[in-house]
MIBAVO-694616 format. One record per residue (C-alpha): x, y, z. Coordinates in nm, 4 decimals. Layout:
<recs>
        x        y        z
        X        Y        Z
...
</recs>
This chain:
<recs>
        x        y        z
  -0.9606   1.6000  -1.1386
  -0.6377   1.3871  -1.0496
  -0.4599   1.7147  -1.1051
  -0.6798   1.8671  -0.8054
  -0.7483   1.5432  -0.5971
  -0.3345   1.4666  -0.5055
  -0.2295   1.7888  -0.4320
  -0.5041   1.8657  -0.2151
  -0.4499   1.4610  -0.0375
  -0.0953   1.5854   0.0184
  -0.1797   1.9169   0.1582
  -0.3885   1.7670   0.4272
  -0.0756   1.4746   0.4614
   0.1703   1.7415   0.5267
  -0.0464   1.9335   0.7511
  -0.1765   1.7157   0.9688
   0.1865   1.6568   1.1320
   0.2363   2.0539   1.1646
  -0.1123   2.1155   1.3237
  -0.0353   1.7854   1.5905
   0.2595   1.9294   1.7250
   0.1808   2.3386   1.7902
   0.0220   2.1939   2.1312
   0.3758   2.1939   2.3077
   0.3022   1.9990   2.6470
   0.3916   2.0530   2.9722
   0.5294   1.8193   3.2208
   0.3256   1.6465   3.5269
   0.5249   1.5066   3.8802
   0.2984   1.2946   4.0791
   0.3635   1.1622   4.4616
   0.5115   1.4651   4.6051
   0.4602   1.5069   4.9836
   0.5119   1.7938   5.2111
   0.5501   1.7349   5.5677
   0.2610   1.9813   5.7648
   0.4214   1.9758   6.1204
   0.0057   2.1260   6.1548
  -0.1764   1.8399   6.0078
   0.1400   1.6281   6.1626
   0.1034   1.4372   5.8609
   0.2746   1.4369   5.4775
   0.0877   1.6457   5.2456
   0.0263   1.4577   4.9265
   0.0380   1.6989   4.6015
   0.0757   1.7216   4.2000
   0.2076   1.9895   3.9866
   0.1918   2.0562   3.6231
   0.4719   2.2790   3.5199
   0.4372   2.4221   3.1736
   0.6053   2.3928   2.8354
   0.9382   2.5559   2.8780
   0.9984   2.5442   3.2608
   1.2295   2.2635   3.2501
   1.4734   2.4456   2.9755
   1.4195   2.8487   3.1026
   1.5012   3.0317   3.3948
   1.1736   3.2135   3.4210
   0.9364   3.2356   3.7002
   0.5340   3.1463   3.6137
   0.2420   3.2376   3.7909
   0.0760   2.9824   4.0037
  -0.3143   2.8488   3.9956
  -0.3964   2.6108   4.2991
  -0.5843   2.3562   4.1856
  -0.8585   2.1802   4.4431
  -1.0137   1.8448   4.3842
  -1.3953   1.7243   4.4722
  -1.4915   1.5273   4.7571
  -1.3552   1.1448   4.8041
  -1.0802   1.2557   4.5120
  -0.7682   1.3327   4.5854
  -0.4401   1.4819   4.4135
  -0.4709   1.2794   4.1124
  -0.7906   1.3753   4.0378
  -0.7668   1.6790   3.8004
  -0.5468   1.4970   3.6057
  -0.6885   1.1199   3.5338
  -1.0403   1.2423   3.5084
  -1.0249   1.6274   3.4530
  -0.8002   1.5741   3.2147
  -0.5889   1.9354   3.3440
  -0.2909   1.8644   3.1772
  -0.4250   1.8439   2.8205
  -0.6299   2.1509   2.8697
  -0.3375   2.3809   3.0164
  -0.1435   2.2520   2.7348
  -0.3942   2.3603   2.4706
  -0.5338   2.6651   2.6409
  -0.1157   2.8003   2.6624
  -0.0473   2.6655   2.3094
  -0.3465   2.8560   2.1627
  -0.2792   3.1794   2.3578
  -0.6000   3.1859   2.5552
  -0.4190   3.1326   2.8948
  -0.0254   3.2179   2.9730
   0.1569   2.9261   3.0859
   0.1351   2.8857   3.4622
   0.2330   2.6315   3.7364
  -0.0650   2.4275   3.8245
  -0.0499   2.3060   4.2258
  -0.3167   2.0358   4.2932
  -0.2748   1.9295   4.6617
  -0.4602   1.6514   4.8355
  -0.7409   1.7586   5.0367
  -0.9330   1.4239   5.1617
  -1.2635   1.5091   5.2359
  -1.1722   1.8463   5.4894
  -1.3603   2.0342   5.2780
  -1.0654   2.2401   5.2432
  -1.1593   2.3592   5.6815
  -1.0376   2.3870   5.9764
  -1.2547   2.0846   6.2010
  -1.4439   2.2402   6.4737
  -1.1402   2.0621   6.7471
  -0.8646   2.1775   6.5331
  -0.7248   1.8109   6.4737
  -0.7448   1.8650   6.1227
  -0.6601   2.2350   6.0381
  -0.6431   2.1963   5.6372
  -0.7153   2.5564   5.6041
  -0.4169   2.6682   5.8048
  -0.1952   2.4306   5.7185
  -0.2921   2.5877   5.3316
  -0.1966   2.9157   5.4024
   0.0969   2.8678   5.6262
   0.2890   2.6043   5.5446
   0.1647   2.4553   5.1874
   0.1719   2.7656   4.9728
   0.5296   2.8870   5.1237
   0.6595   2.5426   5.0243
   0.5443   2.5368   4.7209
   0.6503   2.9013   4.6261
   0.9726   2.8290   4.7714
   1.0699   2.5259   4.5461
   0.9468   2.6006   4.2616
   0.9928   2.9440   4.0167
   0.6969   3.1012   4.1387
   0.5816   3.4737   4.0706
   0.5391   3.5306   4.4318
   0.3071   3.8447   4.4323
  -0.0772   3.8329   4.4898
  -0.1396   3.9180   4.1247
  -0.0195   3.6117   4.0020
  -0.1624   3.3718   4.2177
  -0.5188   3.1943   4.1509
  -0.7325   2.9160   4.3268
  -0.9947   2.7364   4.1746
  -1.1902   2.4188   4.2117
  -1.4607   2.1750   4.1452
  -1.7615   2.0863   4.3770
  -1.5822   2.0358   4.7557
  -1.2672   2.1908   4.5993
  -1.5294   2.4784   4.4309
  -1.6395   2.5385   4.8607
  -1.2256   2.5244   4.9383
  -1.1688   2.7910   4.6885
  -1.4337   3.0397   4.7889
  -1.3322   3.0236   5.1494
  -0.9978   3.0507   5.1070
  -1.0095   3.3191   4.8782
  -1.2558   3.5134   5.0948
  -1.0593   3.4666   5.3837
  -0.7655   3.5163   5.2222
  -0.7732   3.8958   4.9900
  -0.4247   3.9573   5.0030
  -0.2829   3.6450   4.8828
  -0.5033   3.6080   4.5490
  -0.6264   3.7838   4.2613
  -0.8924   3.5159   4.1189
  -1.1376   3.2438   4.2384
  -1.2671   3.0557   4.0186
  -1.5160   2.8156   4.1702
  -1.6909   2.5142   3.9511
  -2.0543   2.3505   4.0974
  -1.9107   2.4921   4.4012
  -2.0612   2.2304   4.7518
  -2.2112   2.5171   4.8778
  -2.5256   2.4875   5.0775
  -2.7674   2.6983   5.2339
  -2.8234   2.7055   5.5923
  -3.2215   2.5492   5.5229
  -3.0223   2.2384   5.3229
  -2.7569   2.2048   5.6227
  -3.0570   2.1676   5.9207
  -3.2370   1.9855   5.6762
  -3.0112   1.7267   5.6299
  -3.0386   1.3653   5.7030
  -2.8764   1.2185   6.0102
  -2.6515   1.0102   5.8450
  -2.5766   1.1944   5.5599
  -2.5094   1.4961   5.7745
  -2.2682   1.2622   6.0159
  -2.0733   1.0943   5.7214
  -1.9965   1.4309   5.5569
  -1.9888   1.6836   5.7843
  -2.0263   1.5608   6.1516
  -1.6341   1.5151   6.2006
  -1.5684   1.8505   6.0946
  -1.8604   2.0778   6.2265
  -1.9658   1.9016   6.5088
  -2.0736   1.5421   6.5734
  -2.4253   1.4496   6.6813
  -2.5676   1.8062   6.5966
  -2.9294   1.8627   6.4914
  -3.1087   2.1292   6.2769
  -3.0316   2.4634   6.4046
  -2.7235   2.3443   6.5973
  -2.5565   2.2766   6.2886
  -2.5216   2.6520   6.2132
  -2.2238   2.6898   6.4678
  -1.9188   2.9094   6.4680
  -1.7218   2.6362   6.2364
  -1.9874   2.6256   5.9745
  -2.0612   3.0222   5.9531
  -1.6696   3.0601   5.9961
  -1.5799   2.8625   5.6424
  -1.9478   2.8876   5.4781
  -1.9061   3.1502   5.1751
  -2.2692   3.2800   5.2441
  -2.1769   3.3570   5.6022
  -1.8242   3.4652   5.5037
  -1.9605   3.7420   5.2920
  -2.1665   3.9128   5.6083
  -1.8031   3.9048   5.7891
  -1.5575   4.0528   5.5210
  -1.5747   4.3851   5.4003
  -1.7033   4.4232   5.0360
  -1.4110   4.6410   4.9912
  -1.1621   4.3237   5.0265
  -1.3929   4.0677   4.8937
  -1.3769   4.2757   4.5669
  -1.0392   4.2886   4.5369
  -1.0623   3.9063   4.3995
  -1.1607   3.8390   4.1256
  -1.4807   3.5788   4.0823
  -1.5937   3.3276   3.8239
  -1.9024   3.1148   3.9755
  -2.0332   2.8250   3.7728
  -2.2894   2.5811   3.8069
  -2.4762   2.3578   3.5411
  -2.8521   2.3804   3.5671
  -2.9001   1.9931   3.6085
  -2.6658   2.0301   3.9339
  -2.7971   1.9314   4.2719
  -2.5729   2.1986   4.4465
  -2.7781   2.4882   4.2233
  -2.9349   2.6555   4.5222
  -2.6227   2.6851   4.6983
  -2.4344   2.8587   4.3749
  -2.7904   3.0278   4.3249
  -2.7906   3.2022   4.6139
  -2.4198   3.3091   4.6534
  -2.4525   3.4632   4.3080
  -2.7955   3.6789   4.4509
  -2.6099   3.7711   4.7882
  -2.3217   3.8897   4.6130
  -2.5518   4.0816   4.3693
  -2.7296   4.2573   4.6468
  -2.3673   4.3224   4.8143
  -2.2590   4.4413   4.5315
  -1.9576   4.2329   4.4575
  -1.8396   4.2184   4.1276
  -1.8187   3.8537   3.9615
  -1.9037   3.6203   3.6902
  -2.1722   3.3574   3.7312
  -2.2377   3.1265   3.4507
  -2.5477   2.8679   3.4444
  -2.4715   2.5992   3.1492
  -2.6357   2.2827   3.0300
  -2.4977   1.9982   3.2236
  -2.5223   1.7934   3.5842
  -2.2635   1.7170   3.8594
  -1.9628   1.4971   3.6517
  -1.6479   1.5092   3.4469
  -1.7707   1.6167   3.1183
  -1.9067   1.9675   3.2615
  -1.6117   2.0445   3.4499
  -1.3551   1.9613   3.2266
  -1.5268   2.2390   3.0300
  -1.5645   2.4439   3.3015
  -1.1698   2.4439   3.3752
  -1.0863   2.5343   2.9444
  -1.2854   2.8543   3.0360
  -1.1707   2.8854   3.3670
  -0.8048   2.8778   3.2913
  -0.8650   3.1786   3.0303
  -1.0370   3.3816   3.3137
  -0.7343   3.3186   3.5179
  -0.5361   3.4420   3.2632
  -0.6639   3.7555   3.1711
  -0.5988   3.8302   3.5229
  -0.2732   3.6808   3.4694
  -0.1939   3.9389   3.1550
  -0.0191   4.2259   3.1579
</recs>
């Protein structure tokens, strides 16, 4: 027995150490800042730039990361936990290594408000994703260029995605805050006010809440408006856990796009609203991304 018992004790001695370091990590900057002469404000942002960008000359393909509502930058990373999962995912070969962009949103919703005082959505496009290509080594064509998020940052992603064909090849949005027109008029007062009233329209009651702002950045309205043609040239990953509150929202954007006929991937899983699903939800996410990714 002794015979089997050390060699065995120091097989599982030596390889511990090996398995520990295949997970090569990445590297994370936090408080950068990009001045939006739109928002007329500094930008706040992360990045995660993968194993190997610091000592090659390559350029990586970019995923833009969104965070939930009250979060901010920093949020993916102390509670999502990104970093460890982009380093495992790329180590294990489920996902190629890729620049991860997660920029501050507050709580826009990832819009344009209905006065145009807070254009996040332009500012996005115009001025955010230019700077970010243009400092860092970016694979600059639409095929390599992803947005995802969780929850407020799941609604960002789908509306800037469907607004936005040309500029990226996957969405991948997790418990997307998507609701239905019925949930909007429905709303409490102040519940309606605190989240939405500064950027749809303050004041505004049932029916009155369905204005041009919300059908303009509302993925269920968006989808009337774009042709099925475009919307299909992205491609969608949609997941929701069945204990969510936002399940009639991702519900019925998975039916619409069914009956539209818009190819995507919606997933229903065991879990609620929190960390613990989404952190999940990104592992699998980030190999989606990367298939697309894959040449």
């Amino acid at each position: 027995m002794k015979k089997i018992f050390i060699p065995i004790v120091l097989l599982v001695i030596i390889t511990l150490p090996l398995n520990a370091q295949a997970v090569r990590h990445g590297k994370v900057v936090e408080g950068l800042t990009m001045n939006s002469k739109l928002m007329k404000a500094p930008v706040k942002f992360a990045i995660y730039l993968p194993p190997g960008y610091e000592t090659d000359n390559r350029s990586y393909p970019v995923l833009y990361l969104l965070h939930g509502y009250t979060d901010d930058e920093t949020g993916w990373i102390q509670f999502g936990e990104a970093p460890r999962i982009a380093d495992e995912e790329i180590s294990n070969g489920d996902a190629p290594p890729m620049i991860i962009v997660m920029p501050d949103g507050g709580v826009t919703w990832y819009m344009n408000d209905y006065q145009e005082k807070t254009p996040w959505a332009d500012m996005f496009i115009k001025e955010f994703i230019p700077y970010i290509e243009s400092n860092y080594r970016i694979r600059v064509k639409r095929e390599f260029r992803a947005i995802a998020g969780l929850s407020m940052g799941g609604f960002g992603a789908l509306h800037l995605a469907m607004r936005n064909t040309g500029l990226f090849a996957t969405c991948v949005a997790m418990s997307a805050g998507i609701y239905t027109d019925e949930e909007i008029t429905a709303m409490r007062d102040d519940s309606y006010e605190n989240v939405f009233g500064f950027l749809i329209g303050t004041g505004l009651k049932d029916k009155v809440r369905l204005n041009d702002t919300w059908k303009k950045f509302n993925p269920l309205h968006i989808l009337d408006e774009i042709p099925k043609e475009d919307i299909n040239k992205v491609r969608w990953y949609i997941d929701c856990g069945d204990d969510d509150f936002l399940y009639k929202g991702n519900s019925a954007l998975h039916v619409k796009m069914r009956d539209l006929g818009i190819n995507h991937e919606y997933r229903v899983r065991n879990g609620k609203h929190e960390w613990a699903y989404w952190r999940s939800s990104l592992r699998t996410g980030l190999g989606f991304i990367g298939q697309g990714f894959h040449r």
